[in-house]
C-alpha positions as CSV (number, residue, x, y, z in Angstrom):
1,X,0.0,0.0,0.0
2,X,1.2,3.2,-0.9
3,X,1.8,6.0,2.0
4,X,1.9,9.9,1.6
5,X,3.8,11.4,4.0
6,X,2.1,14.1,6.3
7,X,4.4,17.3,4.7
8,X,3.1,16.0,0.8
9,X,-0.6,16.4,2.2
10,X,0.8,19.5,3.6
11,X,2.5,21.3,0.8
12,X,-0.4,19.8,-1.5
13,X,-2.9,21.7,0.6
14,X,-0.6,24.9,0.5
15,X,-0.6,24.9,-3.2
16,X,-3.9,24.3,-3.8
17,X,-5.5,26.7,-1.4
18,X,-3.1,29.7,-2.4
19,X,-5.3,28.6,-6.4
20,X,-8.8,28.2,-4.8
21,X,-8.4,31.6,-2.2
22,X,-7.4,33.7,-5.3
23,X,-10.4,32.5,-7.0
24,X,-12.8,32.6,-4.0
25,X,-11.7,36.4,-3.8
26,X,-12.1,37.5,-7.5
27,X,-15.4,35.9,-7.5
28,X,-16.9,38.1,-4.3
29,X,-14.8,41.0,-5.9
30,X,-16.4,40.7,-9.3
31,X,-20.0,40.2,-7.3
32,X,-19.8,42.8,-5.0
33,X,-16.9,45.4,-6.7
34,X,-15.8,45.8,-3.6
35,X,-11.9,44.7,-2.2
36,X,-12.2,44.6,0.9
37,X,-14.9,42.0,1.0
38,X,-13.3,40.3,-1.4
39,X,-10.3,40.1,1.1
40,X,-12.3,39.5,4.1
41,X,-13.8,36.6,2.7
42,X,-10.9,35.5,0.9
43,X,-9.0,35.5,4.7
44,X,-11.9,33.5,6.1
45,X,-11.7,31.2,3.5
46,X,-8.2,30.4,3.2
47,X,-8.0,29.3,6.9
48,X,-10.9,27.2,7.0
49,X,-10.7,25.4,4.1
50,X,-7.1,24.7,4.6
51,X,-7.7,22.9,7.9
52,X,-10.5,20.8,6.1
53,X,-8.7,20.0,3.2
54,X,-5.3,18.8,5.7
55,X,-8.0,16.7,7.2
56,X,-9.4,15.0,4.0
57,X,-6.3,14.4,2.7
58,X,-4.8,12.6,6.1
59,X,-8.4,10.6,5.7
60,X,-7.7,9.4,2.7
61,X,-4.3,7.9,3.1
62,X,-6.3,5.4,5.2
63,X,-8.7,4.5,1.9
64,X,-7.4,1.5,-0.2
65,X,-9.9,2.2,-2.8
66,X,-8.4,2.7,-6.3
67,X,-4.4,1.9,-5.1
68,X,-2.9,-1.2,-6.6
């Protein structure tokens, strides 16, 4: 079985929520025209959905399903 260590799921969730955060925030900014909300939410965001993501990922390593 194949095992990814704790700082790929780490450096994986880095990566992808820097992608996903600058997106969350030009989507409020281009619905509400305003920066700072974008940014607020964008702050909000990041955090939480980092921490959720760390925690999927580490979930997942435990799932045989679909590794050979």
């Amino acid at each position: 079985m194949v095992h990814e260590s704790k700082a790929r799921s780490l450096i994986k969730a880095v990566s992808w929520r820097i992608m996903a955060t600058i997106t969350t925030a030009a989507i409020v900014y281009f619905m509400t025209g305003d920066f700072s909300v974008a940014l607020a939410v964008g702050s909000i965001e990041v955090v939480a959905k980092f921490l959720l993501y760390y925690i999927h990922e580490r979930i997942w390593t435990h799932v045989s399903f679909g590794i050979r």
